[in-house]
mmCIF file as Biopython writes it, N, C-alpha, C and O atoms, coordinates in Angstrom:
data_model
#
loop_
_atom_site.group_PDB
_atom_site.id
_atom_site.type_symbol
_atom_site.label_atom_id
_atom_site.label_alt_id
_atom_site.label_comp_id
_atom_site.label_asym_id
_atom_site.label_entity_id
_atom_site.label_seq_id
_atom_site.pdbx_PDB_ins_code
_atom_site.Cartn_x
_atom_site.Cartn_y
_atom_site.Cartn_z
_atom_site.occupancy
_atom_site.B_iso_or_equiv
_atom_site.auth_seq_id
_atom_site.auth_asym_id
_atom_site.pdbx_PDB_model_num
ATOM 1   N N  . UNK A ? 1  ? 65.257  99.388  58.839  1.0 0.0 1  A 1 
ATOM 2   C CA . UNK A ? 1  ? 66.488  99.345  58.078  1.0 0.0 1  A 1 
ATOM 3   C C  . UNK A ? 1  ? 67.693  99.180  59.013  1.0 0.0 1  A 1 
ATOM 4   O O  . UNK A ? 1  ? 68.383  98.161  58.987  1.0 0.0 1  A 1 
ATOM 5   N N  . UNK A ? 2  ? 67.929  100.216 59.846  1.0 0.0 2  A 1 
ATOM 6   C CA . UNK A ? 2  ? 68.992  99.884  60.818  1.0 0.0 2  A 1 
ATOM 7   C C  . UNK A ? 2  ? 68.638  98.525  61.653  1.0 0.0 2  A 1 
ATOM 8   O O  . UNK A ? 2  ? 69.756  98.019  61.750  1.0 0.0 2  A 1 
ATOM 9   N N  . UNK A ? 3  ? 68.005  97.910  62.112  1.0 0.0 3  A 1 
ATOM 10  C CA . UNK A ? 3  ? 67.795  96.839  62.832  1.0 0.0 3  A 1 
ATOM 11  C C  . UNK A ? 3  ? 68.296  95.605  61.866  1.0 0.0 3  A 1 
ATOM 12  O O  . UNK A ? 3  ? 69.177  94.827  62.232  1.0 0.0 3  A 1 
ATOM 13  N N  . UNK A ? 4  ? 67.652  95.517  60.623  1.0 0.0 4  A 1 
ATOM 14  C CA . UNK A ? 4  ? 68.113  94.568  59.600  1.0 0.0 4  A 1 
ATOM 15  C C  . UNK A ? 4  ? 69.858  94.756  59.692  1.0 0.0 4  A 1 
ATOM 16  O O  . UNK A ? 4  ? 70.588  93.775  59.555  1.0 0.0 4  A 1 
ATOM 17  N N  . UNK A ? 5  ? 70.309  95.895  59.895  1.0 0.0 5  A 1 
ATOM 18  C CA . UNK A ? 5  ? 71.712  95.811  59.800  1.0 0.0 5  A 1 
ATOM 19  C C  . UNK A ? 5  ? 72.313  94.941  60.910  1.0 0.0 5  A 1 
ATOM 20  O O  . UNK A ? 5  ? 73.224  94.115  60.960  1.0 0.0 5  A 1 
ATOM 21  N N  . UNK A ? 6  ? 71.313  95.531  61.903  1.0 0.0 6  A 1 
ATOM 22  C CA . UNK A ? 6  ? 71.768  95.237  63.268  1.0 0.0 6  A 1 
ATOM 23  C C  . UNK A ? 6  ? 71.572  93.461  63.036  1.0 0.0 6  A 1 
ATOM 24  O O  . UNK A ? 6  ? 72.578  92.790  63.265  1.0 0.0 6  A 1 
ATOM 25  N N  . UNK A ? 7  ? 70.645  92.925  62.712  1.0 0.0 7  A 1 
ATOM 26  C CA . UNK A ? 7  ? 70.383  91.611  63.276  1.0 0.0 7  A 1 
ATOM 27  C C  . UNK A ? 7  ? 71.831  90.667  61.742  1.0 0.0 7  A 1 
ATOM 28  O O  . UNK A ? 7  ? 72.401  89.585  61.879  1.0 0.0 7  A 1 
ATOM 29  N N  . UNK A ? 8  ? 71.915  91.404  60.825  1.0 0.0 8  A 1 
ATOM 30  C CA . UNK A ? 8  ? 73.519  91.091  59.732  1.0 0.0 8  A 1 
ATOM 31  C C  . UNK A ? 8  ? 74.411  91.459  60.680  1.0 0.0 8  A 1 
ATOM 32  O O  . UNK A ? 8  ? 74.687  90.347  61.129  1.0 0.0 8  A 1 
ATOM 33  N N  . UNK A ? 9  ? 75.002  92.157  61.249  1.0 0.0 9  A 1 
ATOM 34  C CA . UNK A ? 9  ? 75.959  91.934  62.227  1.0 0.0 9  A 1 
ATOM 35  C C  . UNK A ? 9  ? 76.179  91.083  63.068  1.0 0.0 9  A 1 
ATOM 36  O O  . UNK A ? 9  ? 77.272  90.879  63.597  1.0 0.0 9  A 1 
ATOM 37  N N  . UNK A ? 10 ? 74.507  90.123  63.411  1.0 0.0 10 A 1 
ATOM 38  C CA . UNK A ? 10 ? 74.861  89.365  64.404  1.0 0.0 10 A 1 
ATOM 39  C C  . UNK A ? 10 ? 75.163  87.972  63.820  1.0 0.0 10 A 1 
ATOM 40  O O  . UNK A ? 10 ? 75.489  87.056  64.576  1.0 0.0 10 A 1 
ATOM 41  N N  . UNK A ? 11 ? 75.074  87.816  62.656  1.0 0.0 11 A 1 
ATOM 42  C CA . UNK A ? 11 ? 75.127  86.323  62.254  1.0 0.0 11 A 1 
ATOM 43  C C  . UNK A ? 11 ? 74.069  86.039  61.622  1.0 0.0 11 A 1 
ATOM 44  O O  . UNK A ? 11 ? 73.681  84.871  61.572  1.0 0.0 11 A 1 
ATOM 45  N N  . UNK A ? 12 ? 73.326  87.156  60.953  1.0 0.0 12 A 1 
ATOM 46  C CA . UNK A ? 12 ? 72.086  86.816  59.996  1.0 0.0 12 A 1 
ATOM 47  C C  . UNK A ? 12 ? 70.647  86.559  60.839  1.0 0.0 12 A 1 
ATOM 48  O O  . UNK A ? 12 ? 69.720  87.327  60.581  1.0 0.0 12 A 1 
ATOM 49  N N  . UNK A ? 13 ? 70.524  85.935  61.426  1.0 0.0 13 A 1 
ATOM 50  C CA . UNK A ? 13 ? 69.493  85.234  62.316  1.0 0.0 13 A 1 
ATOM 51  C C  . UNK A ? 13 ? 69.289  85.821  63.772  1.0 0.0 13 A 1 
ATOM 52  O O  . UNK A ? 13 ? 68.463  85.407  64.586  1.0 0.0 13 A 1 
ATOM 53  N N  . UNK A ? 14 ? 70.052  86.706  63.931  1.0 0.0 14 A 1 
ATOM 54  C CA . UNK A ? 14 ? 69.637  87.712  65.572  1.0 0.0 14 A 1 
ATOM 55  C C  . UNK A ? 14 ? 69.947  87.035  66.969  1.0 0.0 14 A 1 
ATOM 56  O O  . UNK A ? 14 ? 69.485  87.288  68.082  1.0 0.0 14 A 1 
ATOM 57  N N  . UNK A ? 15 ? 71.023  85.944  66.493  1.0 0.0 15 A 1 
ATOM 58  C CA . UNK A ? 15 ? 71.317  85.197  67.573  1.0 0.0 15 A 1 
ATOM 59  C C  . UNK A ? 15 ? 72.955  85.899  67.640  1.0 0.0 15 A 1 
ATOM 60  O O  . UNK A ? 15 ? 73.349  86.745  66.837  1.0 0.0 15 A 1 
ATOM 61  N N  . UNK A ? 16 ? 73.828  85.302  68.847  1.0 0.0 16 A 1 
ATOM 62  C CA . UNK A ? 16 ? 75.044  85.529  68.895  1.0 0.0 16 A 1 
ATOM 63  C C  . UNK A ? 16 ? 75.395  84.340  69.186  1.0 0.0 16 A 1 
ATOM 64  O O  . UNK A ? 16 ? 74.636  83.533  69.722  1.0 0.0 16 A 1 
ATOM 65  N N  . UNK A ? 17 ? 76.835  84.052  68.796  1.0 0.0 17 A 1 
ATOM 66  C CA . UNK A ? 17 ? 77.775  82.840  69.323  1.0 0.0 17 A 1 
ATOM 67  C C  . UNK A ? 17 ? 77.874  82.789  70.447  1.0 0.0 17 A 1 
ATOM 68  O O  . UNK A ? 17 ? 77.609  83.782  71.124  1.0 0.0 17 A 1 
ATOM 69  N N  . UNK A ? 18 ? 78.316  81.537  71.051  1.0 0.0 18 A 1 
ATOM 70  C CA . UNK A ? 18 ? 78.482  81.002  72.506  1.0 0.0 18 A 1 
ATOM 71  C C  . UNK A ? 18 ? 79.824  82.070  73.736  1.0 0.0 18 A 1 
ATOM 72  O O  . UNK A ? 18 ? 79.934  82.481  74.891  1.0 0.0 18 A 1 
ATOM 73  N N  . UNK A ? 19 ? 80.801  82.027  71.959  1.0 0.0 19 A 1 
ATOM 74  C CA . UNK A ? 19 ? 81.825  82.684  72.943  1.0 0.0 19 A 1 
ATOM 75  C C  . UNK A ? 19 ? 81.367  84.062  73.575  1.0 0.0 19 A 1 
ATOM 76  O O  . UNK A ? 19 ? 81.333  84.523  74.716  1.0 0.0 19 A 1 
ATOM 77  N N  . UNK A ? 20 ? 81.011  84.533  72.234  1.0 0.0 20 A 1 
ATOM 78  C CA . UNK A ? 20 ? 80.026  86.056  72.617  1.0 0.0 20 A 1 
ATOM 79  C C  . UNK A ? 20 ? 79.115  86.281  74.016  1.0 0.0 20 A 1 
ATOM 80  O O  . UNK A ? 20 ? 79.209  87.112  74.920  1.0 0.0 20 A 1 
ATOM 81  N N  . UNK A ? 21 ? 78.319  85.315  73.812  1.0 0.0 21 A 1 
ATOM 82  C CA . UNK A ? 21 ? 77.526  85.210  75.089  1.0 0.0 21 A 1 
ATOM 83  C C  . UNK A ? 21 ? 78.383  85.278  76.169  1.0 0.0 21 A 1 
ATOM 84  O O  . UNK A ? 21 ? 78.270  86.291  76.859  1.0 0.0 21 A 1 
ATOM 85  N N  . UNK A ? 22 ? 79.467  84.209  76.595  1.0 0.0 22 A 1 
ATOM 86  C CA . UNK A ? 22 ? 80.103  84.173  77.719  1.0 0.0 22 A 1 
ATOM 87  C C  . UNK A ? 22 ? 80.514  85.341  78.185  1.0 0.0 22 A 1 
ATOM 88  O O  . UNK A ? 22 ? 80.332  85.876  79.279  1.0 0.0 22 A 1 
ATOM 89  N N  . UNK A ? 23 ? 81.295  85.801  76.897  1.0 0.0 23 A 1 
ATOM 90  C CA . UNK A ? 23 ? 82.271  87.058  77.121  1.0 0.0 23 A 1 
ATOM 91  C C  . UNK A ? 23 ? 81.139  88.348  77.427  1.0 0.0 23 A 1 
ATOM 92  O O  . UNK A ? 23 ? 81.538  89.227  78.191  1.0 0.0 23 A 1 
ATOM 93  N N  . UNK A ? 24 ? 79.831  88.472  76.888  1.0 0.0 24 A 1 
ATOM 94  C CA . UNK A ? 24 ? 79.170  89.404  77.394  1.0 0.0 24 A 1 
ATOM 95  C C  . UNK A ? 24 ? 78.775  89.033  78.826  1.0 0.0 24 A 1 
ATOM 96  O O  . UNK A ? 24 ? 78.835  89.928  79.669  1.0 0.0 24 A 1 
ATOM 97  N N  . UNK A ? 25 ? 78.378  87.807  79.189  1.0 0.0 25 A 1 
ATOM 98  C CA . UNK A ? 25 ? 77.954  87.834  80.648  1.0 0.0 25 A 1 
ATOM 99  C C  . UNK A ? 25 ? 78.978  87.997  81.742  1.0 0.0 25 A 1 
ATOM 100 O O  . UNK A ? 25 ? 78.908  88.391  82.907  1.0 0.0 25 A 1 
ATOM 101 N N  . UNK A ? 26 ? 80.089  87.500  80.863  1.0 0.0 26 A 1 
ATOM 102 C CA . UNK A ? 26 ? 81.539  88.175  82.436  1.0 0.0 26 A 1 
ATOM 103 C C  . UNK A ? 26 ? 82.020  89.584  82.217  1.0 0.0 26 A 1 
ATOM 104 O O  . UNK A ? 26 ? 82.913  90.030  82.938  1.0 0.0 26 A 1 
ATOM 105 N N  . UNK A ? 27 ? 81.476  90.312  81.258  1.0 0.0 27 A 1 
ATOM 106 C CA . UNK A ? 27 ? 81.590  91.944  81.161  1.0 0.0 27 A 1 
ATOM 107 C C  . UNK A ? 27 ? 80.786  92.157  82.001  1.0 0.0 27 A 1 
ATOM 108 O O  . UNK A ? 27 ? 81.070  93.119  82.715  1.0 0.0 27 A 1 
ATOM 109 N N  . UNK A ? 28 ? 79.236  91.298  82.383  1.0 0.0 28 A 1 
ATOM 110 C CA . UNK A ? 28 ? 78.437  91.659  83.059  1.0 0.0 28 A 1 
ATOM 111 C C  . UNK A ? 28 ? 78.366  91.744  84.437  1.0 0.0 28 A 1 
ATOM 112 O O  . UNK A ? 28 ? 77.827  92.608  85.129  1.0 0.0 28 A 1 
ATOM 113 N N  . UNK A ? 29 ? 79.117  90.509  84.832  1.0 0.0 29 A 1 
ATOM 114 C CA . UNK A ? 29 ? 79.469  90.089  85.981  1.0 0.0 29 A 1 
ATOM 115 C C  . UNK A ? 29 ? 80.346  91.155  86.524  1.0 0.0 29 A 1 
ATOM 116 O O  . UNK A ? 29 ? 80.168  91.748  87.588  1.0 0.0 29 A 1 
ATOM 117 N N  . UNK A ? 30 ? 81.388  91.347  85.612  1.0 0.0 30 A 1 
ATOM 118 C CA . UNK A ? 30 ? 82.632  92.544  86.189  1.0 0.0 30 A 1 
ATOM 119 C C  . UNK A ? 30 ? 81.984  93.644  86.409  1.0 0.0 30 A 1 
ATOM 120 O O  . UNK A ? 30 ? 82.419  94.265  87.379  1.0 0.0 30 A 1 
ATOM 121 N N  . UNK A ? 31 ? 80.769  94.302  85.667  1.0 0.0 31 A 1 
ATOM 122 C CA . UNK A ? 31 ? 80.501  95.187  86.075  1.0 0.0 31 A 1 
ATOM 123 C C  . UNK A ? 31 ? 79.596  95.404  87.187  1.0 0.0 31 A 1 
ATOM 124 O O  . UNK A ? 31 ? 79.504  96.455  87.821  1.0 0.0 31 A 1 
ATOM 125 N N  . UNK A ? 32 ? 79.033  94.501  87.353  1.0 0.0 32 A 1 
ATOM 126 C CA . UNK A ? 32 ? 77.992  94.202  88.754  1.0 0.0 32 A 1 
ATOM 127 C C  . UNK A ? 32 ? 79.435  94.181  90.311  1.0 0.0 32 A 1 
ATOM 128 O O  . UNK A ? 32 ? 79.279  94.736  91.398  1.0 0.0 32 A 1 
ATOM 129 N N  . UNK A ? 33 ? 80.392  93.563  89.973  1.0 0.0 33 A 1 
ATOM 130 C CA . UNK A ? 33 ? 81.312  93.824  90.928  1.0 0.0 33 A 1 
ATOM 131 C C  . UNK A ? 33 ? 81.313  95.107  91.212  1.0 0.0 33 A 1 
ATOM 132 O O  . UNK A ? 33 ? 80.782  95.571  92.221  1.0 0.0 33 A 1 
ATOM 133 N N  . UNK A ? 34 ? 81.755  95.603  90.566  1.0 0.0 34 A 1 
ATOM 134 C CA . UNK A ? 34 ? 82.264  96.993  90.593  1.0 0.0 34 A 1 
ATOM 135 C C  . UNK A ? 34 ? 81.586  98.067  90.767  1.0 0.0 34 A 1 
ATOM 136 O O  . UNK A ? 34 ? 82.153  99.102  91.114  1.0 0.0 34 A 1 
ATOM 137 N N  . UNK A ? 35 ? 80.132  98.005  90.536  1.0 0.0 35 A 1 
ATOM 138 C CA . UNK A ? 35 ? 78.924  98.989  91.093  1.0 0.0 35 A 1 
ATOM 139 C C  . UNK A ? 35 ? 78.832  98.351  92.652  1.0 0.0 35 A 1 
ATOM 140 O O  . UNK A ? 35 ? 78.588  99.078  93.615  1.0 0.0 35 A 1 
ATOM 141 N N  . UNK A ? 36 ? 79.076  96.786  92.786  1.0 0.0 36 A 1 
ATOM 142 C CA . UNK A ? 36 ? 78.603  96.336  94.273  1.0 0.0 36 A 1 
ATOM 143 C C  . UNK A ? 36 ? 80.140  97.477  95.298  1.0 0.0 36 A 1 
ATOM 144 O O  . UNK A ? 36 ? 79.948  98.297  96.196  1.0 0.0 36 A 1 
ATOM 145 N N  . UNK A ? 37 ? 81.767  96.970  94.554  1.0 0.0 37 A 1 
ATOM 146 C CA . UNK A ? 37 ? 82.730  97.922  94.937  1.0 0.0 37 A 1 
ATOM 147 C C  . UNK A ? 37 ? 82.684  99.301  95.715  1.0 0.0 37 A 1 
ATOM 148 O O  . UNK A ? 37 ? 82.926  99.709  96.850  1.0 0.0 37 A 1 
ATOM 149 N N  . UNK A ? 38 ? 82.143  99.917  94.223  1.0 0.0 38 A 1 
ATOM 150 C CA . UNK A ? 38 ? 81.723  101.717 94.791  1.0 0.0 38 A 1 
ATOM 151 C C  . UNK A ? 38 ? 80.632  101.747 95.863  1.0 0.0 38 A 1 
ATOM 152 O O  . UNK A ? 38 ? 80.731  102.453 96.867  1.0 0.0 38 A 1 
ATOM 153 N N  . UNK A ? 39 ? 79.721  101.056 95.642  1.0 0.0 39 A 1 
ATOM 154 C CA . UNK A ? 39 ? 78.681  101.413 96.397  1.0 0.0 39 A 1 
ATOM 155 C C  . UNK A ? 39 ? 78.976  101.016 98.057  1.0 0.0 39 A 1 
ATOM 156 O O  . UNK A ? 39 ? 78.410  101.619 98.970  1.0 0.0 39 A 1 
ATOM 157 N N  . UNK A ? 40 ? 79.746  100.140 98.230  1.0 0.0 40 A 1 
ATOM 158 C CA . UNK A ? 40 ? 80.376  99.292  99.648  1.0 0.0 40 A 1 
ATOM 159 C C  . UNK A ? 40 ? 81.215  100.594 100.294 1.0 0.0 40 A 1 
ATOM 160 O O  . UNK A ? 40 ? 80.900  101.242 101.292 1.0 0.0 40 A 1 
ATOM 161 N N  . UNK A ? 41 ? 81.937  100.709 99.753  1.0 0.0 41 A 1 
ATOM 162 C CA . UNK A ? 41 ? 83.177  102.035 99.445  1.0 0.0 41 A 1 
ATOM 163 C C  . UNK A ? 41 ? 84.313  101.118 100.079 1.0 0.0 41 A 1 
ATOM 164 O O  . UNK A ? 41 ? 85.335  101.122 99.393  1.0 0.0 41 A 1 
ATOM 165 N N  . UNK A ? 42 ? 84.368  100.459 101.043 1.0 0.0 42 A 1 
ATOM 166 C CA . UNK A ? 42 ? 84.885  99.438  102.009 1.0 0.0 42 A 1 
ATOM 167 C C  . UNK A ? 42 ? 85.313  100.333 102.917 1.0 0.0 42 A 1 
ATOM 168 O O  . UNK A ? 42 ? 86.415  100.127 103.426 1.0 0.0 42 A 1 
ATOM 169 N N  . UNK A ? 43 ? 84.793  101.128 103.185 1.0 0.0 43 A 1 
ATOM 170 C CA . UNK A ? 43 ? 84.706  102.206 104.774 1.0 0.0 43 A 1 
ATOM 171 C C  . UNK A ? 43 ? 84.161  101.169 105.718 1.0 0.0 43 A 1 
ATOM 172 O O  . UNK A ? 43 ? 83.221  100.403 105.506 1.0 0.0 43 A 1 
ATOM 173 N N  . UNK A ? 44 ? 85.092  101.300 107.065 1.0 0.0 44 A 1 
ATOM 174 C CA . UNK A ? 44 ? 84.953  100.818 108.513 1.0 0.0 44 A 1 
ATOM 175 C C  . UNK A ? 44 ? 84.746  102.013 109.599 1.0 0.0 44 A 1 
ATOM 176 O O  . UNK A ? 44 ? 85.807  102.595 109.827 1.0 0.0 44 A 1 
ATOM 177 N N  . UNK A ? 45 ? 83.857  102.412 110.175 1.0 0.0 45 A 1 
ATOM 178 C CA . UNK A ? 45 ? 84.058  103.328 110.906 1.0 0.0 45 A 1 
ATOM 179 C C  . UNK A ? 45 ? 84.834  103.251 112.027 1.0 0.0 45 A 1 
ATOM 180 O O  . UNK A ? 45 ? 85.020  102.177 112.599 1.0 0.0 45 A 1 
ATOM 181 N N  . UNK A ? 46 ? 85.426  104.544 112.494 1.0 0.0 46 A 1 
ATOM 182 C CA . UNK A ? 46 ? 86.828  105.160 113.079 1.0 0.0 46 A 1 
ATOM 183 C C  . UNK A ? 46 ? 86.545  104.797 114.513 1.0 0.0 46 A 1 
ATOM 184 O O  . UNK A ? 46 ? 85.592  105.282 115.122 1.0 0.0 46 A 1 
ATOM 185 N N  . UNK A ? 47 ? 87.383  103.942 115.037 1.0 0.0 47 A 1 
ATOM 186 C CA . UNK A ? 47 ? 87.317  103.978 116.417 1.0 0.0 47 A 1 
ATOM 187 C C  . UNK A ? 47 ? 88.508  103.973 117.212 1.0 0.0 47 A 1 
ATOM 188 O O  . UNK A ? 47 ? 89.517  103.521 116.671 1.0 0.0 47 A 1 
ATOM 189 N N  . UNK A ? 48 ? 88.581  104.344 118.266 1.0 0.0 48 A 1 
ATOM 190 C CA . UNK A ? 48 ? 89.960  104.873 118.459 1.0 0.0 48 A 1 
ATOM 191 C C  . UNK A ? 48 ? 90.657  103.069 119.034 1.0 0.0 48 A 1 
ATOM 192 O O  . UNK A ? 48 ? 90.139  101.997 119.346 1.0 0.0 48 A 1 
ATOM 193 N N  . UNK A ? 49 ? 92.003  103.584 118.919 1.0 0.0 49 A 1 
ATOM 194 C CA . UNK A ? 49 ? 92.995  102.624 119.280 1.0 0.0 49 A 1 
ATOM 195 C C  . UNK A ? 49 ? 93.757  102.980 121.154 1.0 0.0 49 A 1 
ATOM 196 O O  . UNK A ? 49 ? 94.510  103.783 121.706 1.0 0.0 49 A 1 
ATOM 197 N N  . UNK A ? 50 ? 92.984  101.852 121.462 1.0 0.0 50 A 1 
ATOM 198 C CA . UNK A ? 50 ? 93.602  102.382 123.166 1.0 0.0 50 A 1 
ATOM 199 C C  . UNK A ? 50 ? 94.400  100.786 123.304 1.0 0.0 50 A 1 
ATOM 200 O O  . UNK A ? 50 ? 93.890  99.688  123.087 1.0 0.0 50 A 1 
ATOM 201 N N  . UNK A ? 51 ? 95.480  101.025 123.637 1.0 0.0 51 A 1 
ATOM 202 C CA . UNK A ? 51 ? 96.216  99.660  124.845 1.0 0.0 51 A 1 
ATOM 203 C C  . UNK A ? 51 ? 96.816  100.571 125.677 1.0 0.0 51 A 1 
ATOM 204 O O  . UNK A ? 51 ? 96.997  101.789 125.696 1.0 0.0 51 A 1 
ATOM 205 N N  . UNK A ? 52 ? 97.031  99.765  126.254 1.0 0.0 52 A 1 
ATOM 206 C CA . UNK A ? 52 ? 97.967  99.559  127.910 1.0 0.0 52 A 1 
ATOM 207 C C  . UNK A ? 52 ? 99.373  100.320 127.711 1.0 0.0 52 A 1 
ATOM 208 O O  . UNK A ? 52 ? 99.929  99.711  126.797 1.0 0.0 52 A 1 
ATOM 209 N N  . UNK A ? 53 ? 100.301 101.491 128.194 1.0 0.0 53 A 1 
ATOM 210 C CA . UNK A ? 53 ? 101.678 101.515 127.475 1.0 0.0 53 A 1 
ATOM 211 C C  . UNK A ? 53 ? 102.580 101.858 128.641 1.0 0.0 53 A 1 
ATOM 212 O O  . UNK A ? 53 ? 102.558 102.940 129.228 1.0 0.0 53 A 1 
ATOM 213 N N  . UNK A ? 54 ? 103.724 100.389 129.049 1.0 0.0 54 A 1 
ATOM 214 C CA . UNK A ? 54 ? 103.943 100.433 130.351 1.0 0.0 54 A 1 
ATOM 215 C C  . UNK A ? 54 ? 105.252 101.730 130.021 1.0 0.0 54 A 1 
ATOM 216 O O  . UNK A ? 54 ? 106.053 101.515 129.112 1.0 0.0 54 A 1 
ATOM 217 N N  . UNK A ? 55 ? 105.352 103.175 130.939 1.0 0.0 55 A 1 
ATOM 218 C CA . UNK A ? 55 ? 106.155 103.712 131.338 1.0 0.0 55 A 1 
ATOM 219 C C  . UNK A ? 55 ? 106.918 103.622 132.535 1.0 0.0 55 A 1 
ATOM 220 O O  . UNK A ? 55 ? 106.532 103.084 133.573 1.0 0.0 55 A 1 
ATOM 221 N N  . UNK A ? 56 ? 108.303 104.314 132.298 1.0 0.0 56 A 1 
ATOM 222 C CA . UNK A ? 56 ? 109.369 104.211 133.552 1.0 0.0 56 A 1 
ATOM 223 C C  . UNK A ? 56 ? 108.661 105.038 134.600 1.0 0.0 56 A 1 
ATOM 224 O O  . UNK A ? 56 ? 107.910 105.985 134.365 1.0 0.0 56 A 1 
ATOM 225 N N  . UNK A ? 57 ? 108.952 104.621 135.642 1.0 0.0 57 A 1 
ATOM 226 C CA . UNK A ? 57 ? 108.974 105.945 136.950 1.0 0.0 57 A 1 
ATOM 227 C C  . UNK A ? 57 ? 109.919 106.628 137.161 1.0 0.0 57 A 1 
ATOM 228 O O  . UNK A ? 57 ? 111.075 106.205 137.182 1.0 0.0 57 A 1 
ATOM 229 N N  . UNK A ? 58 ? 109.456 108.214 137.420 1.0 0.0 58 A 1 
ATOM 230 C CA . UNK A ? 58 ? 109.745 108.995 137.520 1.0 0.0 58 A 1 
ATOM 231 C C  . UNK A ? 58 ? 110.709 109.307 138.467 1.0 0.0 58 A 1 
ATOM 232 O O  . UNK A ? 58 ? 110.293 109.027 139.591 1.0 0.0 58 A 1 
ATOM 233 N N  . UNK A ? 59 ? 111.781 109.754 138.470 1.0 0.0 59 A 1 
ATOM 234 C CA . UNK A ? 59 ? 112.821 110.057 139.863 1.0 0.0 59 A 1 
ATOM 235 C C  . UNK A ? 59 ? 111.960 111.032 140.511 1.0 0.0 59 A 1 
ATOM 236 O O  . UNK A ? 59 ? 112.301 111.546 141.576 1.0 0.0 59 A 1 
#
């Protein structure tokens, strides 16, 4: 019974429209970003910063 509803929601026949499709696969896409995002974290590990730093001499 609920499935029959389910497959009348989709357009009678259990298919979806084109736009539908698209728009679900770039929800899909965005969300595959965004698990790839978190999971990266975009952490660089810490290394120190050294140059050269010319000082005056001392009297």
């Amino acid at each position: 019974m609920a499935f029959e509803r389910f497959r009348r929601g989709l357009g009678g026949n259990g298919t979806i429209g084109r736009g539908a499709a698209m728009l679900l696969g770039a929800a899909l896409a965005l969300l595959l970003l965004l698990i790839y995002a978190w999971f990266d974290g975009g952490e660089e590990p810490v290394r120190p910063i050294t140059q050269p730093v010319d000082l005056p001499e001392q009297a």
